[in-house]
TINU-628039 format. One record per residue (C-alpha): residue number from 0; y, z, x. Coordinates in nm, 3 decimals. Layout:
N
    nr         v         w         u
   NUM         Y         Z         X
...
This chain:
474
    nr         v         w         u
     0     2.739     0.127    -1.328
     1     2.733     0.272    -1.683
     2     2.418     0.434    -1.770
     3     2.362     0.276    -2.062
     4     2.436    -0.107    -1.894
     5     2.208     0.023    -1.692
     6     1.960     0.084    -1.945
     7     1.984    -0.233    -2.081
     8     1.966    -0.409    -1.745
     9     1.597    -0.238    -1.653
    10     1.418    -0.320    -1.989
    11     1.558    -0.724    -1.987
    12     1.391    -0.677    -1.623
    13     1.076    -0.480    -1.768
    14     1.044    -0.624    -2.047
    15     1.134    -0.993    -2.094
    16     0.901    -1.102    -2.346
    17     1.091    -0.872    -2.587
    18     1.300    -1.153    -2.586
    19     1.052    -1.433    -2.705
    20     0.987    -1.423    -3.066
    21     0.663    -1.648    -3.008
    22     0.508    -1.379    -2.786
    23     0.386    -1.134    -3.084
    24     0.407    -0.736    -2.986
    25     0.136    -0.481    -3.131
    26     0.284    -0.131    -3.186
    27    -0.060    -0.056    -3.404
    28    -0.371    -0.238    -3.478
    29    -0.361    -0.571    -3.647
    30    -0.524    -0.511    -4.014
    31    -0.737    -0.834    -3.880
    32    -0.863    -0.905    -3.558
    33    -0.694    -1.170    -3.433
    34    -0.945    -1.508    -3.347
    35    -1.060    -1.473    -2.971
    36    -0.914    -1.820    -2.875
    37    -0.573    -1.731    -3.004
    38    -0.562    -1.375    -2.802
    39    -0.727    -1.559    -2.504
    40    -0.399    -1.816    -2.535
    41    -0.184    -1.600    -2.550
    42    -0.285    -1.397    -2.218
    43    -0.365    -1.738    -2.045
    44     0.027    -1.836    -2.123
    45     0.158    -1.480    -2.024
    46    -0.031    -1.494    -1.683
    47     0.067    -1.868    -1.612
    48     0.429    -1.760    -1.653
    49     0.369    -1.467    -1.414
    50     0.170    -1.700    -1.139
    51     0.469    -1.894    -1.079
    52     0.638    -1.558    -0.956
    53     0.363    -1.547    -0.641
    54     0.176    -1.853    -0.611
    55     0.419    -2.012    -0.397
    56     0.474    -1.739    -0.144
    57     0.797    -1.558    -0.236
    58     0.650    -1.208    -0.313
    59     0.683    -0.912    -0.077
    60     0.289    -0.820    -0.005
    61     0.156    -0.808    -0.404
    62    -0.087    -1.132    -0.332
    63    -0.219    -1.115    -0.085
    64    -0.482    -1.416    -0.044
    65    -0.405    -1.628    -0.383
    66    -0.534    -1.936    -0.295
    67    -0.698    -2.043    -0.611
    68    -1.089    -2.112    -0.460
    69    -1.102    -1.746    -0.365
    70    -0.934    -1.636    -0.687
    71    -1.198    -1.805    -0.908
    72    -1.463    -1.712    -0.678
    73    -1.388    -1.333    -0.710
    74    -1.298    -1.362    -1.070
    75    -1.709    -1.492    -1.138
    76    -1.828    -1.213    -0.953
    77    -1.623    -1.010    -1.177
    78    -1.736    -1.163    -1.491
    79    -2.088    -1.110    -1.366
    80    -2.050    -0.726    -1.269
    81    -1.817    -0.633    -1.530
    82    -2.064    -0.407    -1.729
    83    -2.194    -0.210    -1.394
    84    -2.080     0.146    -1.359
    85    -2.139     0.290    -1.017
    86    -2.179     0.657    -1.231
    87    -2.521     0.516    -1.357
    88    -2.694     0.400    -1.022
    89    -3.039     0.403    -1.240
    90    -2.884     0.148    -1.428
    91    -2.672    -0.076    -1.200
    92    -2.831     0.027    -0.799
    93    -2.656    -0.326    -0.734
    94    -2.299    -0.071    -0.757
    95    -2.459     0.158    -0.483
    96    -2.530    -0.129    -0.204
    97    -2.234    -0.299    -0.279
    98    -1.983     0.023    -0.227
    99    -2.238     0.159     0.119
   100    -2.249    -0.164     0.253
   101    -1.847    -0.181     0.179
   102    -1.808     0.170     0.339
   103    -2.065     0.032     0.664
   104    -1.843    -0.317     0.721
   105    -1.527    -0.125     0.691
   106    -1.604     0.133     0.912
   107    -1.774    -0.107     1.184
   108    -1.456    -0.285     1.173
   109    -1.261     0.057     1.274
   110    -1.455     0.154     1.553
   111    -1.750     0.356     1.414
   112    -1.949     0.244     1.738
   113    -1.785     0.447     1.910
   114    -1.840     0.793     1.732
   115    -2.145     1.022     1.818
   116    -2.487     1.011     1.668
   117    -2.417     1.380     1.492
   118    -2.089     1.280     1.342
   119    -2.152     0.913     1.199
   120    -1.817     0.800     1.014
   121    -1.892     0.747     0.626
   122    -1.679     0.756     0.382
   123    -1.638     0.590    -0.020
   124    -1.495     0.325    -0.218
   125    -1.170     0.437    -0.428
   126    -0.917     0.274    -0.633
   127    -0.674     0.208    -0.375
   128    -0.483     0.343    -0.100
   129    -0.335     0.596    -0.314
   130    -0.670     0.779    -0.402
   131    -0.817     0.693    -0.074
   132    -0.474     0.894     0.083
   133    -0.535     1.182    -0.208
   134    -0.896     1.193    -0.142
   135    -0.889     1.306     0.217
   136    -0.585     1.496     0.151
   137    -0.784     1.706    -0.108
   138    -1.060     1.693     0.157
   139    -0.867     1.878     0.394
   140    -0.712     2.138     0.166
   141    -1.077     2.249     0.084
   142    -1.214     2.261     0.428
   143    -0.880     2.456     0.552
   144    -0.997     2.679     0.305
   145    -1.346     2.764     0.330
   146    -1.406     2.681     0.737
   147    -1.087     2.835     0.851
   148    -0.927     3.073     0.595
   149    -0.606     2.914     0.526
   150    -0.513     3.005     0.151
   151    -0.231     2.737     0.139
   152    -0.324     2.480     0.385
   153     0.004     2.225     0.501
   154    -0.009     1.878     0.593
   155     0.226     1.756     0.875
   156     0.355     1.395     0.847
   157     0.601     1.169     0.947
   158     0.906     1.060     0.722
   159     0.783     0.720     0.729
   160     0.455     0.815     0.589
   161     0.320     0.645     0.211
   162     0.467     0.837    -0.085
   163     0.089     0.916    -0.184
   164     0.104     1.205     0.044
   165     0.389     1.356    -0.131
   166     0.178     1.323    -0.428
   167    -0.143     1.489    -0.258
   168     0.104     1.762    -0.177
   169     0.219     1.805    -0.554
   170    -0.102     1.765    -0.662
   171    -0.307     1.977    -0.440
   172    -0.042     2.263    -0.370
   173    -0.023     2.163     0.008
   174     0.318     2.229     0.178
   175     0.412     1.908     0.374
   176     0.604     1.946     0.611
   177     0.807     1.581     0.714
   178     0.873     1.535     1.054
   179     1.138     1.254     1.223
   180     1.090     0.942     1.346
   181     1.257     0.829     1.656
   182     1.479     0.484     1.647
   183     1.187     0.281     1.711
   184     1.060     0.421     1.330
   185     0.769     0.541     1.490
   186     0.662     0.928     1.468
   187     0.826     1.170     1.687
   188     0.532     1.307     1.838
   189     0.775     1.637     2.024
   190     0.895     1.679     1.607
   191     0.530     1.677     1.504
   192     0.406     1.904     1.786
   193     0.650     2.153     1.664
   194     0.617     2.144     1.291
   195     0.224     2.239     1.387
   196     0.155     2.600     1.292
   197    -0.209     2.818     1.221
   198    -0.167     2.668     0.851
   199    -0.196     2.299     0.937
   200    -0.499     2.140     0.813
   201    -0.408     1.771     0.898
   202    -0.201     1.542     1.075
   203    -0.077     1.197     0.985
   204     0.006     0.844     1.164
   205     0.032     0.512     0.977
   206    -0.099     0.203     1.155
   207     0.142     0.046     1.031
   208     0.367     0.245     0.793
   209     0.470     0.046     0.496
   210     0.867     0.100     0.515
   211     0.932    -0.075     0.861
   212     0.563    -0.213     0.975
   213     0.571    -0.008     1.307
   214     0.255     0.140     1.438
   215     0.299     0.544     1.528
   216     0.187     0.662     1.860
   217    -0.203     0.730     1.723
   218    -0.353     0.773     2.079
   219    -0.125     1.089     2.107
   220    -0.088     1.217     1.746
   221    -0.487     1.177     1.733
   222    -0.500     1.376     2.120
   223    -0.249     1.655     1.943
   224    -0.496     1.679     1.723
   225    -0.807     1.711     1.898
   226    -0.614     1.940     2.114
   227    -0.502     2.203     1.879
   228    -0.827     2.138     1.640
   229    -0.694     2.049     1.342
   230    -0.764     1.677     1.160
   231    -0.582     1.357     1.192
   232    -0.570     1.100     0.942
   233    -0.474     0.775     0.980
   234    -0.341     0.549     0.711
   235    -0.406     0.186     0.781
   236    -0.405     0.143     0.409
   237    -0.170    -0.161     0.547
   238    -0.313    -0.278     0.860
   239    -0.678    -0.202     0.839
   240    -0.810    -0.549     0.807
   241    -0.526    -0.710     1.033
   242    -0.482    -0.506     1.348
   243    -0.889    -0.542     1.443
   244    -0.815    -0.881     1.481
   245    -0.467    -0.904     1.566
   246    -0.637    -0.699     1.953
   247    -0.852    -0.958     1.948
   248    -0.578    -1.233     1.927
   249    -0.422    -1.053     2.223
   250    -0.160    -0.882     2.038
   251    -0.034    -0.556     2.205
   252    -0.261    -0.293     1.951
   253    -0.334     0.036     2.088
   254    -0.588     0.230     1.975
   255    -0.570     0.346     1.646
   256    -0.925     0.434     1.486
   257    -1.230     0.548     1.531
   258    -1.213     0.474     1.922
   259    -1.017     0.795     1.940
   260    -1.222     1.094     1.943
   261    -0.929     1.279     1.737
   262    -0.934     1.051     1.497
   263    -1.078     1.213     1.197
   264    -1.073     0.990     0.923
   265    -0.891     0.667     0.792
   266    -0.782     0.491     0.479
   267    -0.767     0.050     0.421
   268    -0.723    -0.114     0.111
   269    -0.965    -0.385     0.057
   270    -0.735    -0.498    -0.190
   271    -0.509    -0.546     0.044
   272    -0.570    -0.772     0.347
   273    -0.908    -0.723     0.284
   274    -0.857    -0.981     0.032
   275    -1.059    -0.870    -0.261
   276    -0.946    -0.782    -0.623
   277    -0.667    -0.560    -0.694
   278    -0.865    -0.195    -0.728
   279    -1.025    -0.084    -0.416
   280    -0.981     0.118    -0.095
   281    -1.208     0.277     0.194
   282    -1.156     0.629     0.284
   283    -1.363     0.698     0.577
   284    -1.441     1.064     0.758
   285    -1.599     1.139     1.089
   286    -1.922     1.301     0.993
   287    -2.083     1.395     0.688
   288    -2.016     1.776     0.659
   289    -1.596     1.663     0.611
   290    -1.724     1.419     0.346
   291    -1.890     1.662     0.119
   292    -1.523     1.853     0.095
   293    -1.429     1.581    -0.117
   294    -1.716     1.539    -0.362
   295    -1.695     1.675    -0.700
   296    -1.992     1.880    -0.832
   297    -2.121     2.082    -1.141
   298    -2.478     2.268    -1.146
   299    -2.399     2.500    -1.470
   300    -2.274     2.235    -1.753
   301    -2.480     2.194    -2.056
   302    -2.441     1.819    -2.035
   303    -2.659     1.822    -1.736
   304    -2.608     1.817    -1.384
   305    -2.261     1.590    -1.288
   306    -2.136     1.481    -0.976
   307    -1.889     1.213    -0.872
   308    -1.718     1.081    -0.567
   309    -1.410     1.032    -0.579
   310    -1.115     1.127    -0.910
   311    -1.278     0.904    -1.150
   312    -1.621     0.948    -1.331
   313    -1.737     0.595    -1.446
   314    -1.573     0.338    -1.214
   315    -1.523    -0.003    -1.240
   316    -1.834    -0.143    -1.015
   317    -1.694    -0.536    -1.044
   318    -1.423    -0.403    -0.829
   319    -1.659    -0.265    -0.554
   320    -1.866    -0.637    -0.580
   321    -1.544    -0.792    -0.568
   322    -1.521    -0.656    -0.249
   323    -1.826    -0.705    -0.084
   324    -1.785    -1.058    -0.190
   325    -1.499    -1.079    -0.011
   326    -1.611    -0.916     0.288
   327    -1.937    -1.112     0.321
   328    -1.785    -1.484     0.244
   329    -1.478    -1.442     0.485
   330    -1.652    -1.245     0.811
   331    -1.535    -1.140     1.074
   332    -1.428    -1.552     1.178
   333    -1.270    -1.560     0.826
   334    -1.057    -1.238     0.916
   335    -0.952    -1.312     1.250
   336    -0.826    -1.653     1.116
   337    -0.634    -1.499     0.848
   338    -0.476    -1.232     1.100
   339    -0.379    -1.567     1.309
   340    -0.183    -1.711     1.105
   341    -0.032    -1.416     0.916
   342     0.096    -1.251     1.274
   343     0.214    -1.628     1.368
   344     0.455    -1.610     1.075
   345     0.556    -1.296     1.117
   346     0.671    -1.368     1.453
   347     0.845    -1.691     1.314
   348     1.014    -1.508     1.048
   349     1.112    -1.183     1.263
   350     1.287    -1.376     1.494
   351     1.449    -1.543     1.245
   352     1.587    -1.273     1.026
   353     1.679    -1.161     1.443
   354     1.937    -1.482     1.439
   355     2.113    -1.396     1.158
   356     2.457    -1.225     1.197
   357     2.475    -0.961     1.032
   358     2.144    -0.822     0.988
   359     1.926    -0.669     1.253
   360     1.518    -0.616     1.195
   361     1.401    -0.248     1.230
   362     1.169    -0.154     1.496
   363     0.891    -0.389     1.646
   364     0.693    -0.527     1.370
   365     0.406    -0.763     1.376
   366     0.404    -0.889     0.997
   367     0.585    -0.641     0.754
   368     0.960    -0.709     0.874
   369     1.214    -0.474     0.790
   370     1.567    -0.555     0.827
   371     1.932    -0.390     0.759
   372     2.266    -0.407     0.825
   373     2.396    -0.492     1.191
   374     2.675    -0.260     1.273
   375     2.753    -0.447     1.569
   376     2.734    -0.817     1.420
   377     3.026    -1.021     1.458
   378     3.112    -1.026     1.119
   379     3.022    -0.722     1.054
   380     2.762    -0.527     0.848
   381     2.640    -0.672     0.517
   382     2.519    -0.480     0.167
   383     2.217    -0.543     0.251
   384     2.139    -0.415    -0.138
   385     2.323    -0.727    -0.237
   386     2.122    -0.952    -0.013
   387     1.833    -0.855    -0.200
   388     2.000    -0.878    -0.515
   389     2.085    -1.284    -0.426
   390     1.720    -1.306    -0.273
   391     1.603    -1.220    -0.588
   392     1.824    -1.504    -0.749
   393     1.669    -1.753    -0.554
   394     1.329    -1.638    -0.660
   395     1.213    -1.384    -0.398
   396     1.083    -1.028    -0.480
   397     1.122    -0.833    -0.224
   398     1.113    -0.458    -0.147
   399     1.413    -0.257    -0.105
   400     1.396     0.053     0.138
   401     1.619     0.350     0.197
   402     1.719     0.582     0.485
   403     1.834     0.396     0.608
   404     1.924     0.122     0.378
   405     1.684    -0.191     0.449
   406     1.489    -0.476     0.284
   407     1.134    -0.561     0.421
   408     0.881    -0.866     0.351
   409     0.545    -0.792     0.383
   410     0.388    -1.187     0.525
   411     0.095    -1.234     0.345
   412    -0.137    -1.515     0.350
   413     0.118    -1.673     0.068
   414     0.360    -1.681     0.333
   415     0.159    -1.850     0.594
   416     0.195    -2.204     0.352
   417     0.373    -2.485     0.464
   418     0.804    -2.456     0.435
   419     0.741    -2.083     0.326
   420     0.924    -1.886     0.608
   421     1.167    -2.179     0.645
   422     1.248    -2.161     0.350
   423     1.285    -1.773     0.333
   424     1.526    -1.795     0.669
   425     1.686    -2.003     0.476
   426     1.792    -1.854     0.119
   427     1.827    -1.507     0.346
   428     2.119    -1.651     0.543
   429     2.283    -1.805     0.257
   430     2.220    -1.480     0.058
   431     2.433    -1.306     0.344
   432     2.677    -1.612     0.367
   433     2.729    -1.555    -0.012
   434     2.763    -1.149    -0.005
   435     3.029    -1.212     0.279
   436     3.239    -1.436     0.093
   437     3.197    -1.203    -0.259
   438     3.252    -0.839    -0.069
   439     3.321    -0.707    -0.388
   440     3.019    -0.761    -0.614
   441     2.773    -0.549    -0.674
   442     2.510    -0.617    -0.934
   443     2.138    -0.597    -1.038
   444     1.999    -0.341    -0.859
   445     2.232    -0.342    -0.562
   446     2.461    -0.056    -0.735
   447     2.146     0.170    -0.876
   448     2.003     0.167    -0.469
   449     2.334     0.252    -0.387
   450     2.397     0.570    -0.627
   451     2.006     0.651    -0.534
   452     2.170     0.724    -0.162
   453     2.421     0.927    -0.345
   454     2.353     1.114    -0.588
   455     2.109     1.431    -0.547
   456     1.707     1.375    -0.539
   457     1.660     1.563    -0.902
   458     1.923     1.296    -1.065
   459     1.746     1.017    -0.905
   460     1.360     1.134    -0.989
   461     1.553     1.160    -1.336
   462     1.642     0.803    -1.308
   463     1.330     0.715    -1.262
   464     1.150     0.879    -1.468
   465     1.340     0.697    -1.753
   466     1.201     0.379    -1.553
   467     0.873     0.479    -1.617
   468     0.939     0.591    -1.945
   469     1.029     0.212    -2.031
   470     0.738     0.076    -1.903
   471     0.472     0.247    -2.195
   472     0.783     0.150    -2.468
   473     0.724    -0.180    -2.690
């Protein structure tokens, strides 16, 4: 594709109201305030426009409760707390019992009953899963460093592991050192065994990992661990509020927190199946002496003494009530309910996508299905880049993957509504029956995935860096 078509196909993507001359744009400040009922229209239009893209159930993860009871019920306890600031607990001590007794449920929930007296697991409240994966990872660069020596401690994780811990490495200067997965997609625990060396401070397993869904082999990453003294985190940014209750369903969950003894400390995203408002995260340690590695403290400023947390200094403390909210009107029944019917259409929709020639799902998922080409279908393999191209033209966003080239649907609660997965199985066949019979096209963003497997990583973190770019242009 030509650069420049290219161009112009990301911003009508990005930036479709460009096109609406009754949707005004403000490249500097209006010489009047507009009236408060004309900029509340406005953003009440914009976001009914936008609903219509989730409500129904055919977004990839995004939404992940949005039924509109528990969206108006959040958005009051927002409106109530939106002035608190968890920096001024003198002022708002409301912030500070919402975010412990967060930190308390969450960890309960992962197995803190099973971790000794002297080593209680605590942790914080963060942002999301990318802070709560940056926090620890900064928490085990600075403990490497002053308990064991290591000038330029290393990180040791699995290919399949989040992108935020390429960006701890970036950040923090911490070599990481990417190990294989085998052909289930889970961790190659013989690869990671290997890659460990005097300068590791910290070893990583997703539960599950957000490419293909699959659980790693935590019992024996976590053991490894233990074993050779070194930390383990586990990023269940994903499956933290599912796979709890998906054991107690009788689904086939190892162990994968705070049960293990090598376990060392976790990350799950309220925000995520923990169904409160987009903005939070638990990061959780085994014992308070790893915690204090990643507080942030000044004795010697002349603005007093200062101390935070986590990256931020005044925080958003409607998000942390958001989440208590959620976590004290669903409970543990609530959960468990939710996990039911999410891991029901999962399973529906798994072996679904498993029936259709042509494809073939990744791995052994329980609810975030992954699925690529079949190289042994009848008919042969499809671009499974233009599948998600016609998906997306029969209303679906969904999340394209790479190495190797897949598609995956994270079920969400959205997904669970009547005709949803039947209808899904249904567009994705004729999405596949429709790249078949046009072998030739290639559009949207079937080609840019496609030169993205080509072309060399600096020409494709180029690429998208003139995505971003567009995003902060009027």
């Amino acid at each position: 594709m030509d650069p420049l078509e290219l161009l112009a196909s990301l911003e009508r993507q990005l930036k479709p109201y460009k096109a609406e001359p009754d949707v005004p744009a403000f490249a500097e400040l209006p010489a009047d305030g507009l009236p408060r009922a004309e900029v509340t229209a406005l953003v009440e239009r914009l976001a009914g426009t936008e609903e219509e893209r989730w409500r129904d159930g055919f977004a990839s993860g995004a939404v992940y409760h949005g039924d509109a009871e528990h969206i108006d019920f959040l958005n009051k306890i927002y409106a109530i707390q939106s002035q608190t600031n968890p920096l001024h607990p003198d002022l708002w001590p409301s912030s500070t019992k919402y975010e412990a007794e967060v930190v308390a449920m969450t960890a309960r929930m992962l197995g803190a009953a099973h971790a000794a007296p002297e080593a209680p697991i605590v942790g914080t409240v963060s942002s999301g899963g990318t802070e709560s994966i940056m926090l620890a990872m900064k928490t085990y660069r600075d403990y490497a460093r002053e308990r064991r020596g290591i000038d330029r401690p290393e990180i040791v994780a699995p290919v399949t592991a989040h992108a935020a811990f390429d960006k701890a490495a970036r950040y923090f200067e911490m070599p990481l050192i990417r190990v294989p997965v085998g052909t289930d997609f889970a961790a190659d625990l013989a690869a990671m065994e290997a890659a460990i060396t005097d300068r590791t401070a910290v070893v990583v397993g997703s539960a599950p990992s957000f490419p293909h869904g699959v659980v790693d082999p935590i019992p024996r990453i976590a053991a490894l661990a233990q074993d050779r003294g070194i930390g383990c985190h586990v990023d269940a940014c994903l499956g933290g509020f599912v796979l709890p209750w998906a054991r107690g369903l009788g689904y086939p969950v190892p162990d994968f927190d705070f049960r293990l003894p090598g376990v060392t400390s976790m990350s799950a995203d309220t925000h995520k199946y923990g169904y409160a408002a987009k903005g939070s995260s638990v990061v959780l340690y085994r014992g308070r002496e790893l915690r204090q590695f990643q507080y942030y403290k000044v004795a010697d400023w002349p603005g007093g003494l200062y101390l935070s947390p986590t990256f931020a200094g005044s925080r958003p403390g409607a998000l942390s009530a958001t989440a208590w909210a959620a976590m004290v009107s669903i409970g543990a029944s609530g959960y468990t309910e939710a996990a039911r019917r999410i891991l029901a259409t999962g399973a529906r929709i798994r072996d679904g996508i498993a029936g259709i020639d042509g494809l073939r799902v990744l791995g052994d998922p329980l609810w975030v299905i992954a699925f690529g080409p079949d190289d042994d279908a009848a008919g042969g393999p499809v671009d499974v880049y233009q599948v998600l191209e016609y998906m997306g033209h029969r209303g679906w966003s969904l999340n394209g993957l790479q190495r190797p080239a897949a598609v995956h649907l994270a079920v969400t609660l959205r997904h669970t509504l009547p005709g949803v997965a039947e209808r899904f199985l249904a567009d994705l066949a004729a999405s596949v029956a429709e790249v078949r019979a046009n072998p030739e096209v290639r559009t949207g963003m079937a080609p840019v995935y496609g030169m993205a497997g080509s072309l060399p990583d600096e020409s494709v973190r180029d690429l998208l860096g003139v995505y971003l770019d567009l995003l902060f242009e009027v």
